[in-house]
MIDOSE-1310 file (N, C-alpha, C; in nm, 2 decimals, decimal comma, always signed):
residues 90
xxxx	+0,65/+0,61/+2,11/+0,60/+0,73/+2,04/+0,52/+0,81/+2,14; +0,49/+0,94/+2,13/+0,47/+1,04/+2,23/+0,28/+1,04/+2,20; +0,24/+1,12/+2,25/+0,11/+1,13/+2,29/+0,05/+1,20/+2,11; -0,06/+1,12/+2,09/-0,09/+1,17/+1,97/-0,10/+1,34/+1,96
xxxx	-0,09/+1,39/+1,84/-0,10/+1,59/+1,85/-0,26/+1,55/+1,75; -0,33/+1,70/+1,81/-0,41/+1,73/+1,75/-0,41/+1,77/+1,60; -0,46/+1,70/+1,51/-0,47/+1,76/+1,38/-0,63/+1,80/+1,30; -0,65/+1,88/+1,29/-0,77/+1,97/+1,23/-0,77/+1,96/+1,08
xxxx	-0,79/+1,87/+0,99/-0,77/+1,87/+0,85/-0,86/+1,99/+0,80; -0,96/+2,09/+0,87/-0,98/+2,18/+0,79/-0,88/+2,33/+0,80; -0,83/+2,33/+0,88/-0,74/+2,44/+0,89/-0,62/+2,45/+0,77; -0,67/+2,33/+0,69/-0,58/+2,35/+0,56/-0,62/+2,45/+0,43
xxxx	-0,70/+2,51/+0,54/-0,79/+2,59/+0,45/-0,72/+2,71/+0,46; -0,66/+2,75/+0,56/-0,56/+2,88/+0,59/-0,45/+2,86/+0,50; -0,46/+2,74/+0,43/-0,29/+2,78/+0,30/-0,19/+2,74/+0,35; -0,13/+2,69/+0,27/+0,03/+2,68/+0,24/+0,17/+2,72/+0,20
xxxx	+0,28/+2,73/+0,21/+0,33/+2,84/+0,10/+0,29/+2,77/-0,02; +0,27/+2,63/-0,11/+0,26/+2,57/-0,23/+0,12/+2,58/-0,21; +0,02/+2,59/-0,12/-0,13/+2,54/-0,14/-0,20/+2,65/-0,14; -0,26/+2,68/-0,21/-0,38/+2,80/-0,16/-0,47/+2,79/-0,08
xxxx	-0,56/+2,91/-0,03/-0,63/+2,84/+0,08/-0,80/+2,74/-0,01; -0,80/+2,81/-0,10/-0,94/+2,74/-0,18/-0,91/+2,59/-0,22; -0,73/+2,53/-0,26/-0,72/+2,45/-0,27/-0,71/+2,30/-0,17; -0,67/+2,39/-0,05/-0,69/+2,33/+0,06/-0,76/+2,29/+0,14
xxxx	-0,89/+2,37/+0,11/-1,06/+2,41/+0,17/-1,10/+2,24/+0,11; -1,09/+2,26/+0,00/-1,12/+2,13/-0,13/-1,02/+2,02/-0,10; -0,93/+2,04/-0,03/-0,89/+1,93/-0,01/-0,94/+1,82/+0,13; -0,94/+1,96/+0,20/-1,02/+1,93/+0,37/-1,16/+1,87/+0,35
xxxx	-1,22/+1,91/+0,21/-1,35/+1,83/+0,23/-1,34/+1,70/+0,17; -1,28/+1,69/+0,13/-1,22/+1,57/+0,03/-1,19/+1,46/+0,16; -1,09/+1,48/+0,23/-1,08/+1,41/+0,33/-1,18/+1,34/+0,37; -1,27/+1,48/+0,50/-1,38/+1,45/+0,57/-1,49/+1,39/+0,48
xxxx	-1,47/+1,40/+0,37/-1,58/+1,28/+0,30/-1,54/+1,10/+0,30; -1,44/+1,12/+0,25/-1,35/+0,98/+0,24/-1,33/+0,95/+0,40; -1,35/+1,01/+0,49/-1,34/+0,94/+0,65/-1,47/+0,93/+0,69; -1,56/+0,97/+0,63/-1,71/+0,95/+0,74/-1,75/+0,84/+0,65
xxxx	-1,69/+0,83/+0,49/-1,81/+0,72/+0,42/-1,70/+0,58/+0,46; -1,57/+0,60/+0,52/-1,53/+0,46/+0,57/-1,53/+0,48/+0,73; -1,64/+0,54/+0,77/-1,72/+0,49/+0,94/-1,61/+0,55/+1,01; -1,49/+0,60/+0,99/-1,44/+0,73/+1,11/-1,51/+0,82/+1,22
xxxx	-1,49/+0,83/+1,27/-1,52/+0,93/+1,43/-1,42/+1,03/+1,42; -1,48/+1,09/+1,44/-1,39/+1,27/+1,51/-1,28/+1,19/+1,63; -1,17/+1,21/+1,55/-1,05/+1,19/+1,69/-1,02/+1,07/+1,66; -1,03/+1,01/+1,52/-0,96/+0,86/+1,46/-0,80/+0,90/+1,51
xxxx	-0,77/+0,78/+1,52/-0,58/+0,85/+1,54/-0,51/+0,76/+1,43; -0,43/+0,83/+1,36/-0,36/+0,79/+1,32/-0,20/+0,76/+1,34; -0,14/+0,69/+1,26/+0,02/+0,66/+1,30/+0,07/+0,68/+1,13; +0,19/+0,80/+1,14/+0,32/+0,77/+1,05/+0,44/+0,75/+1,07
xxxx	+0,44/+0,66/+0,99/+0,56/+0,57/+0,99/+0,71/+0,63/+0,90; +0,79/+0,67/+0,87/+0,85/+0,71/+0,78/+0,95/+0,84/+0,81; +0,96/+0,90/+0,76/+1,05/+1,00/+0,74/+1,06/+1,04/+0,88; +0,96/+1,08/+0,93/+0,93/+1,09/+1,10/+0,86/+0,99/+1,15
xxxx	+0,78/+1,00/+1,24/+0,71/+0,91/+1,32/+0,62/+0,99/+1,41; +0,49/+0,95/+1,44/+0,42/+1,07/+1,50/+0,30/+0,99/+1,48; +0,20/+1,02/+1,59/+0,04/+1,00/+1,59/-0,02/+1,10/+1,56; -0,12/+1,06/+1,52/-0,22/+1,22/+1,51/-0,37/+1,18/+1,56
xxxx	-0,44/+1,30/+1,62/-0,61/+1,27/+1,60/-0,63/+1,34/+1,51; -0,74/+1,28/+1,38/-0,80/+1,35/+1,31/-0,93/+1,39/+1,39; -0,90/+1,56/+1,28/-1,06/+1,64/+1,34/-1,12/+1,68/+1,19; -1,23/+1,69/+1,16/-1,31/+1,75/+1,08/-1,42/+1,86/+1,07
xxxx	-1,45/+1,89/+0,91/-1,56/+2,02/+0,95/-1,70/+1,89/+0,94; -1,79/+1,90/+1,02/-1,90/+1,81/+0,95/-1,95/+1,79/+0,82; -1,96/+1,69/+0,79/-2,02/+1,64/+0,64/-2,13/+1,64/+0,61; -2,17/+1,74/+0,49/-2,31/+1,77/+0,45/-2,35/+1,65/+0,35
xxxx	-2,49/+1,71/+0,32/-2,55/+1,65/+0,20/-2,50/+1,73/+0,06; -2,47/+1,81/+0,05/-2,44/+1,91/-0,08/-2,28/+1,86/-0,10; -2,20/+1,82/+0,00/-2,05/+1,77/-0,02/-2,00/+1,66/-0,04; -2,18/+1,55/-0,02/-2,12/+1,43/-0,02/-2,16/+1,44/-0,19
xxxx	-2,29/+1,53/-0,21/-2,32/+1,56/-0,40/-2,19/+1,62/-0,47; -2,12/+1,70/-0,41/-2,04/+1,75/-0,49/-1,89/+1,67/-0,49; -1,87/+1,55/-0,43/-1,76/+1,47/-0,35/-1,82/+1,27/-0,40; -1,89/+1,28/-0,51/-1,95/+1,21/-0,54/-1,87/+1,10/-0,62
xxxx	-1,80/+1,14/-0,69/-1,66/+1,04/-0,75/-1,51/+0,95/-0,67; -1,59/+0,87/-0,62/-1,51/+0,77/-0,50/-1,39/+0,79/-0,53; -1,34/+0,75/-0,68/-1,19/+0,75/-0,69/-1,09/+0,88/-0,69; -1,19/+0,97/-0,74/-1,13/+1,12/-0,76/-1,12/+1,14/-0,65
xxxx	-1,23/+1,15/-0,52/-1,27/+1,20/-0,39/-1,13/+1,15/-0,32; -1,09/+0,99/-0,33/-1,01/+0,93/-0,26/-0,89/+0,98/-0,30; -0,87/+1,04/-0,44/-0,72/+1,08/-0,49/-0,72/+1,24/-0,43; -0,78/+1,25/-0,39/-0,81/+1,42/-0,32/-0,72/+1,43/-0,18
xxxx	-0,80/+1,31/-0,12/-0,79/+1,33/+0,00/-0,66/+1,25/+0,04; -0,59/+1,15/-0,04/-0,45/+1,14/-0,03/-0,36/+1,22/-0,04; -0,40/+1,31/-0,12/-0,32/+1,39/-0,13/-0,27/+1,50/-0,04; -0,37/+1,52/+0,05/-0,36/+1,58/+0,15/-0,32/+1,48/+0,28
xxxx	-0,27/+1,37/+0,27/-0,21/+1,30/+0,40/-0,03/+1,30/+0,31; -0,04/+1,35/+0,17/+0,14/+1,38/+0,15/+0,15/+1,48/+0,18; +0,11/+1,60/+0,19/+0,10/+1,76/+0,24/+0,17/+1,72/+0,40; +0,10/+1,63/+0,46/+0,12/+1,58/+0,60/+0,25/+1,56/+0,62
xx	+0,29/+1,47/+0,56/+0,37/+1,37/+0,51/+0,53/+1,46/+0,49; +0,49/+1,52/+0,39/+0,63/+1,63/+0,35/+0,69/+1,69/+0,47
């Protein structure tokens, strides 16, 4: 496999043709919430397996106090933020 690519999970904030940018903003925090409360670092790397194959480094916006209040529902938060590793994924 080649050299991990940079990936910025807040730039999902600039939209998709199916995602809007507000829903994407909310998805990007959704993420970086579910990766700092399981002890992630800026530049975790990931591996997909599947349809392609590819590394990535995750990057994030920093995690507040008001996002982990409003990001408060582990299971919802975590169904958020999968959902934005199938956006990836597709």
């Amino acid at each position: 496999m080649n050299k991990p690519q940079e990936l910025v999970i807040t730039d999902l904030a600039q939209g998709l043709p199916a995602i809007t940018p507000s829903f994407g903003a909310a998805l990007a925090e959704a993420c970086a919430v579910c990766l700092e409360e399981q002890g992630h670092n800026q530049g975790v790397e990931i591996t997909i397996d599947g349809d392609f194959n590819a590394k990535f480094n995750l990057y994030w916006q920093p995690v507040t106090e008001q996002m982990l209040r409003c990001w408060n529902d582990e299971e919802f938060t975590t169904e958020q933020a999968e959902a934005r590793y199938c956006v990836l994924s597709c």
